[in-house]
C-alpha positions as CSV (number, residue, x, y, z in Angstrom):
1,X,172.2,57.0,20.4
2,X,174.0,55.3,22.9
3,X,175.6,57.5,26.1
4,X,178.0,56.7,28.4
5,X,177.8,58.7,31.2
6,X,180.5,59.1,34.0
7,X,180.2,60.9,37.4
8,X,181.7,60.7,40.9
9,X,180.0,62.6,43.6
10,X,176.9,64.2,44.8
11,X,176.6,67.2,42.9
12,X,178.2,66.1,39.4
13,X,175.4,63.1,39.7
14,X,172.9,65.6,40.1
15,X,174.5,67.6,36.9
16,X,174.4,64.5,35.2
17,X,171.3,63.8,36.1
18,X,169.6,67.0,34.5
19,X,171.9,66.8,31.8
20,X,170.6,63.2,30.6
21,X,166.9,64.6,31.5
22,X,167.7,67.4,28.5
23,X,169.0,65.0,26.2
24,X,166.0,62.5,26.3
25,X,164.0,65.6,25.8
26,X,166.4,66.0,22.4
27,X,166.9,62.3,21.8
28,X,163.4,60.3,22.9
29,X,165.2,56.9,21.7
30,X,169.0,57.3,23.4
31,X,170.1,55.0,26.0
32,X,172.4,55.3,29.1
33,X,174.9,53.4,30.6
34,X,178.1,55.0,33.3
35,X,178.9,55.4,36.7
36,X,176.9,57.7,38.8
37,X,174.3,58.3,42.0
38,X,170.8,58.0,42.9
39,X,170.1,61.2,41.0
40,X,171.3,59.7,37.4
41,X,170.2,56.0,38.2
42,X,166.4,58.2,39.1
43,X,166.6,59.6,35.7
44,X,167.5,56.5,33.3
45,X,171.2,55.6,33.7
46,X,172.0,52.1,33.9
47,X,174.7,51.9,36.6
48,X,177.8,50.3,35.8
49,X,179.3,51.5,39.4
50,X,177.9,53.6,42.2
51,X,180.3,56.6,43.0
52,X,180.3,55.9,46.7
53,X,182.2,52.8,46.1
54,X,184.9,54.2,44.1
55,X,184.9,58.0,46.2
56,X,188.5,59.0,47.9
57,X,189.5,62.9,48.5
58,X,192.5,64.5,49.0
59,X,196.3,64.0,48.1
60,X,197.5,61.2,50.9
61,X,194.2,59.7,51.0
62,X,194.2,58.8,47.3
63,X,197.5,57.6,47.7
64,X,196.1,55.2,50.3
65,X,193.0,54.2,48.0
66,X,195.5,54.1,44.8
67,X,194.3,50.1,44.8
68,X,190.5,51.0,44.8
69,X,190.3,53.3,41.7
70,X,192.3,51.0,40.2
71,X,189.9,48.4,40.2
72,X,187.1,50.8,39.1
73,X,189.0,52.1,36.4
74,X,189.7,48.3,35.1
75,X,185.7,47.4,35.6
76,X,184.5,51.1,33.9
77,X,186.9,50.4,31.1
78,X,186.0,47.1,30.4
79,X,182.0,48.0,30.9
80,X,182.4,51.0,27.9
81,X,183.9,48.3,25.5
82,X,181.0,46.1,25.8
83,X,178.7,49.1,25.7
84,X,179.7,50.2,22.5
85,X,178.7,53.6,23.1
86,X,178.5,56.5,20.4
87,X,179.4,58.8,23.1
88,X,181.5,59.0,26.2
89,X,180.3,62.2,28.3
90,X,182.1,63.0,31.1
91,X,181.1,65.3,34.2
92,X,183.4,67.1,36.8
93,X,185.7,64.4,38.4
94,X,188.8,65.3,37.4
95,X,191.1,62.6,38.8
96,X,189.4,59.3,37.2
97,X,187.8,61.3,34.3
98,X,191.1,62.7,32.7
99,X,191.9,59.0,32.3
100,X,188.7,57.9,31.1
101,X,189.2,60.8,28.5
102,X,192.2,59.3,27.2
103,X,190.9,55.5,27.4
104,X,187.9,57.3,25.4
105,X,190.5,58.9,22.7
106,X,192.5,55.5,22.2
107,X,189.2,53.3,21.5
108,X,188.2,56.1,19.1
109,X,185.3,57.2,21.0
110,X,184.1,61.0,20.7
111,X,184.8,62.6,24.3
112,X,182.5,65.7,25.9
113,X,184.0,67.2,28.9
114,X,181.1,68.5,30.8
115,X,182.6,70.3,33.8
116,X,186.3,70.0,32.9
117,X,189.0,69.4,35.3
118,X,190.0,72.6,37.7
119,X,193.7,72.7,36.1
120,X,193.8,76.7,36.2
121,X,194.0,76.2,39.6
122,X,196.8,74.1,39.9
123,X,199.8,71.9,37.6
124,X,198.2,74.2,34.5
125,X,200.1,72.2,32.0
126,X,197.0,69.4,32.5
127,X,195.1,71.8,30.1
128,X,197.7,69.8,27.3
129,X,196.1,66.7,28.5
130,X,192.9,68.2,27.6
131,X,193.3,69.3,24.4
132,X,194.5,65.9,23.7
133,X,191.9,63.6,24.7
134,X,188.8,65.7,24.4
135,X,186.3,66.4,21.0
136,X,184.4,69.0,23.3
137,X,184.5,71.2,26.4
138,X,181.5,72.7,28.3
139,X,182.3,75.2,31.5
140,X,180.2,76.0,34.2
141,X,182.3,79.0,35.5
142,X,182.5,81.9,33.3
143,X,186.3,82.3,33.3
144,X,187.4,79.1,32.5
145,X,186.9,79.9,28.4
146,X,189.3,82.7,28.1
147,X,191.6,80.0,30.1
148,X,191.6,77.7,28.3
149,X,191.5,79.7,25.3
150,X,195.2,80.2,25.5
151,X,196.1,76.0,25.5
152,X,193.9,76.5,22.0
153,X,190.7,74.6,23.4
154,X,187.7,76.1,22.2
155,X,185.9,75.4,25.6
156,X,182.0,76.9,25.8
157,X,180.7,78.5,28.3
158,X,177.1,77.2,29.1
159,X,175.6,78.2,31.9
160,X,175.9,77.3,35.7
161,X,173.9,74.5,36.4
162,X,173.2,75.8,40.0
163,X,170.9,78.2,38.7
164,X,168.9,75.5,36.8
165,X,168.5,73.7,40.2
166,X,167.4,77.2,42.2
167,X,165.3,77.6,39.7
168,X,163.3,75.3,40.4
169,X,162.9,75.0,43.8
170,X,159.8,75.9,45.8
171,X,160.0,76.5,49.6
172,X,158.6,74.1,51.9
173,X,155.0,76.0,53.3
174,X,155.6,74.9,56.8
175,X,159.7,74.4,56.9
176,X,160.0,75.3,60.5
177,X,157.3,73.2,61.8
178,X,158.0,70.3,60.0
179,X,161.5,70.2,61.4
180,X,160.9,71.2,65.0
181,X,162.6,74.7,64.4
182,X,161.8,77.7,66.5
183,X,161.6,81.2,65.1
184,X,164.8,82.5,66.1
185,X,167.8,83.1,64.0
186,X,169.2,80.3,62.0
187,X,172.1,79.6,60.8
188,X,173.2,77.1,58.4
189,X,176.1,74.5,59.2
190,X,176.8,73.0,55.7
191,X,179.8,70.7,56.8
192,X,180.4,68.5,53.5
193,X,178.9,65.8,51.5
194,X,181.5,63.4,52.0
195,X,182.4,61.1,55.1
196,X,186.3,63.0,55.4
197,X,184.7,66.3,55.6
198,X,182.5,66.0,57.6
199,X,185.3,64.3,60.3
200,X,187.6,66.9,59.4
201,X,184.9,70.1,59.6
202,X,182.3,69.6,62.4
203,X,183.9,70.2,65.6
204,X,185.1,73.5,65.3
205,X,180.8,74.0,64.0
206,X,180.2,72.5,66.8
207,X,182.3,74.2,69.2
208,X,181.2,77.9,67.7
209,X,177.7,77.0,69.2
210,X,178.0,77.5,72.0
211,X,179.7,81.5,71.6
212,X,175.7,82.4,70.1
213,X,172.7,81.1,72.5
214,X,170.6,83.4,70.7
215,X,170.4,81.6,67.5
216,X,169.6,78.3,66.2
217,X,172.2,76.1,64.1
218,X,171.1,73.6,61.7
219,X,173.4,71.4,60.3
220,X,172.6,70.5,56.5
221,X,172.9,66.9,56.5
222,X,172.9,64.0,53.9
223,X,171.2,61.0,53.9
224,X,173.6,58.9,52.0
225,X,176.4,59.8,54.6
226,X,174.2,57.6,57.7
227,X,173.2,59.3,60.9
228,X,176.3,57.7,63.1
229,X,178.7,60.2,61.8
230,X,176.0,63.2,62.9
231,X,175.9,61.8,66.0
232,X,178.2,64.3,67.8
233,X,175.6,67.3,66.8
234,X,172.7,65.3,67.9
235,X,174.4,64.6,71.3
236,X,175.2,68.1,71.3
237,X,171.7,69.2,71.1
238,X,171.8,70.5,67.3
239,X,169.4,70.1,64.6
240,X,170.2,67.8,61.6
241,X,167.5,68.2,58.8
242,X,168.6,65.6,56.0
243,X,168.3,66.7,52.2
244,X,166.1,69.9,52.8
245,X,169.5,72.1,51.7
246,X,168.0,74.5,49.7
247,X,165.2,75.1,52.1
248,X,167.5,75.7,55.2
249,X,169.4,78.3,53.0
250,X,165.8,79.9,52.5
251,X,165.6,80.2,56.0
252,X,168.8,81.1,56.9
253,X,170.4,84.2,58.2
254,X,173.9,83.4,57.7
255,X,176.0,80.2,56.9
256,X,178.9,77.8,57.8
257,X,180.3,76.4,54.9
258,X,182.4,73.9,53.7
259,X,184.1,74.5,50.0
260,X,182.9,73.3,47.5
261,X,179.7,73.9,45.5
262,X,177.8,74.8,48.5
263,X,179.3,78.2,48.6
264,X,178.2,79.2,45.0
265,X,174.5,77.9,46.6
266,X,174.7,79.6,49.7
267,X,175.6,82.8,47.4
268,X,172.7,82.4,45.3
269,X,170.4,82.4,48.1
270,X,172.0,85.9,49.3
271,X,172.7,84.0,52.7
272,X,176.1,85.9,54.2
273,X,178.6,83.1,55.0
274,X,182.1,82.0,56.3
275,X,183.9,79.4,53.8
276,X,186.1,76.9,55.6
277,X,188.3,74.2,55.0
278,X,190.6,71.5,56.7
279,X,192.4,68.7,55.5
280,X,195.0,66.2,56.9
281,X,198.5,68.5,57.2
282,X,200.4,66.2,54.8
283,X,197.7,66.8,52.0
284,X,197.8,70.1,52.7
285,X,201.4,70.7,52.7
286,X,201.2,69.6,49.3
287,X,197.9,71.7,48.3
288,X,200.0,74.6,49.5
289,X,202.7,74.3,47.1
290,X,200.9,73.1,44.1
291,X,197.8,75.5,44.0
292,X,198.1,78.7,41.7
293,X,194.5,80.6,42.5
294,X,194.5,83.4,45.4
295,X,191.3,81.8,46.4
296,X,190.0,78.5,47.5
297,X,186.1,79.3,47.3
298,X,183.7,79.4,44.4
299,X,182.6,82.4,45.2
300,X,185.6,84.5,45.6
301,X,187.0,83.2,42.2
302,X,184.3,84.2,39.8
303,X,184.1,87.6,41.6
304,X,188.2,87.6,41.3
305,X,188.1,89.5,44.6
306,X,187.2,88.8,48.1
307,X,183.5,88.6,48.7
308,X,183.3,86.1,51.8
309,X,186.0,85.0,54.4
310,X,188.0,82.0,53.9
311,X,188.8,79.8,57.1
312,X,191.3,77.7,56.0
313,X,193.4,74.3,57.7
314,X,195.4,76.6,60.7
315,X,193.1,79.4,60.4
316,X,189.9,77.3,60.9
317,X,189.4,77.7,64.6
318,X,186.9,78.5,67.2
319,X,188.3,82.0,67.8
320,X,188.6,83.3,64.0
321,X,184.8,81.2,63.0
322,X,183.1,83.3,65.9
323,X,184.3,86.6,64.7
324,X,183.3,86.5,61.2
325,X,180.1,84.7,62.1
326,X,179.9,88.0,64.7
327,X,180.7,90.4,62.2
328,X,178.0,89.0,59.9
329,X,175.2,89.0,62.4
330,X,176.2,92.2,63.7
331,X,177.6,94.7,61.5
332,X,175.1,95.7,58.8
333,X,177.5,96.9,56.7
334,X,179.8,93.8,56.0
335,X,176.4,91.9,55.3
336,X,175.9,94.3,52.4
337,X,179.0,93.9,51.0
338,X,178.9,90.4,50.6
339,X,175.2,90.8,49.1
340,X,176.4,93.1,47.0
341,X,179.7,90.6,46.0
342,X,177.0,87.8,45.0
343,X,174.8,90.0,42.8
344,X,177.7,91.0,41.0
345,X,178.1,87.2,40.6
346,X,175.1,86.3,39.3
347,X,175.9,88.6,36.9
348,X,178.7,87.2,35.7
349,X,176.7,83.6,35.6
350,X,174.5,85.1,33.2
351,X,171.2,83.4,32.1
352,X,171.6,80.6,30.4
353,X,169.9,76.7,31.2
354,X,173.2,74.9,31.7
355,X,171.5,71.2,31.0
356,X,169.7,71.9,28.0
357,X,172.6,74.6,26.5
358,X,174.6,71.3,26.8
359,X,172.8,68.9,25.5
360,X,172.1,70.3,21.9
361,X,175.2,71.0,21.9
362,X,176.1,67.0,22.3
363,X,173.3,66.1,20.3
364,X,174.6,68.5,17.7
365,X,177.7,67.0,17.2
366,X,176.0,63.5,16.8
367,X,173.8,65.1,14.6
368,X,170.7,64.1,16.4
């Protein structure tokens, strides 16, 4: 079978990634063509686009790229009509996936929404849009079924794919002395995967440094990113170790964190963290009035309560960051509140292998 694979960031190309490693496993003789990363192009998919040439974030600057995804639309388009494929599987990416979804439904092609669009958190009625372009829905987040049960899509809940990817990891022996680290404390600055958030994050990080001399921060950095934009933490005398996430979080006694995926990680490793966020004030003007969910943070919104603090544009300062890093570090009992908050989490994630729950289930419907 022929599958046409579309991702457009770090961790949906890893998703993609293990989901195409399930279906070979299922299918020895399929054959991939999309737009992804290194992780997907590493595990067979021919690339049609890199997602680092097509990635924008937030509402002003997508406005400003508008032009760019344009053109990538046009060229992905164009690439699935010559590809011919049997199926069009899409992963996470709301924005540029919804309209590949439709482009998918008009050319008669059967559409699988791995990872659907976030629309319970904002402009709901998208779930319509759903419903009309898509042959299959597969959530990662344990809510999102009796959601979108009531727009009548029969979405499936498979699994977290996070807990495939911890799964499998194995600590580095010597962690600390391959990276220079000392024994003391660490904490973990996870800043972002992508060149905005890590402009808009890091100097508040930076800055809350310097309030705990006692402890050593590491930031969590990204190779694909380049070292220029790390620059102001190297200068400042802080450790950047580049793709060893998962073994900083093994290490660590508390965490900085950017939203995103990241917090769901950092939870899974039972590492106590602040969540923050900061955007440009226009696009978050609009965020403010659009968004529906009390929460902005993975973690908080599958525990439907508040489990870790959320820093967020105003509130993301020096002053608020060093007292809930403080009252991590120093009050015993907040730490085991927030443990407690993530194992009632990986609870509610259950068991299941998200990759290969998903792939029979695509392979099924082709009959494979």
């Amino acid at each position: 079978m022929k599958y046409y694979i579309i991702s457009g960031e770090r961790s949906g190309d890893l998703h993609a990634s293990n989901l195409i490693s399930a279906i070979k496993s299922l299918d020895p003789n399929a054959n991939f063509r999309g737009m992804g990363g290194d992780y997907s192009r590493n595990e067979g998919l021919s690339l049609a686009a890199h997602f680092d040439e097509v990635a924008v974030m937030g509402f002003v600057e997508v406005l400003l790229g508008f032009r760019k995804v344009l053109k990538y639309l046009s060229l992905i388009k164009k690439d699935i009509l010559k590809f011919k494929p049997d199926v069009l599987v899409l992963v996470d990416y709301g924005g540029f996936n919804m309209k590949m979804a439709a482009f998918g439904k008009e050319n008669k092609i059967p559409v699988h929404y791995y990872i659907p669009p976030k629309v319970w958190a904002w402009n709901q009625k998208r779930a319509f849009k759903i419903k009309e372009f898509t042959d299959q829905v597969y959530s990662i987040l344990p809510f999102e079924p009796p959601f979108f049960k009531k727009f009548e899509i029969n979405a499936h809940y498979v699994g977290n794919p996070l807990l495939d990817e911890i799964s499998k990891f194995e600590p580095h022996p010597f962690f600390h002395q391959k990276n220079s680290l000392s024994y003391s404390p660490v904490i973990a600055l996870l800043p972002g995967s992508r060149k905005q958030e890590l402009a808009n994050m890091m100097h508040v990080m930076l800055q809350v440094v310097k309030k705990f001399p006692n402890a050593q921060f590491v930031i969590a950095g990204v190779d694909n990113l380049g070292a220029t934009l790390y620059e102001p933490a190297i200068k400042a005398g802080i450790k950047v170790i580049y793709n060893q996430t998962y073994d900083l979080l093994h290490h660590a006694n508390a965490a900085i964190v950017t939203s995103g995926t990241a917090t769901l990680e950092t939870a899974l490793f039972r590492v106590p963290q602040v969540v923050v966020y900061k955007t440009s004030g226009i696009s978050y003007a609009i965020a403010k009035r659009l968004i529906r969910v009390p929460f902005i943070s993975l973690v908080n919104l599958i525990a439907d309560r508040k489990v870790v603090a959320e820093l967020i544009q105003n509130d993301y300062s020096v002053e608020n960051l060093s007292q809930e890093l403080n009252l991590i570090l120093s009050n015993i009992l907040h730490k085991a509140e927030i443990l407690d908050g993530y194992t009632e989490i990986k609870e509610k994630l259950g068991t299941n292998s998200a990759s290969e729950t998903t792939a029979r289930m695509i392979c099924s419907n082709l009959e494979i």
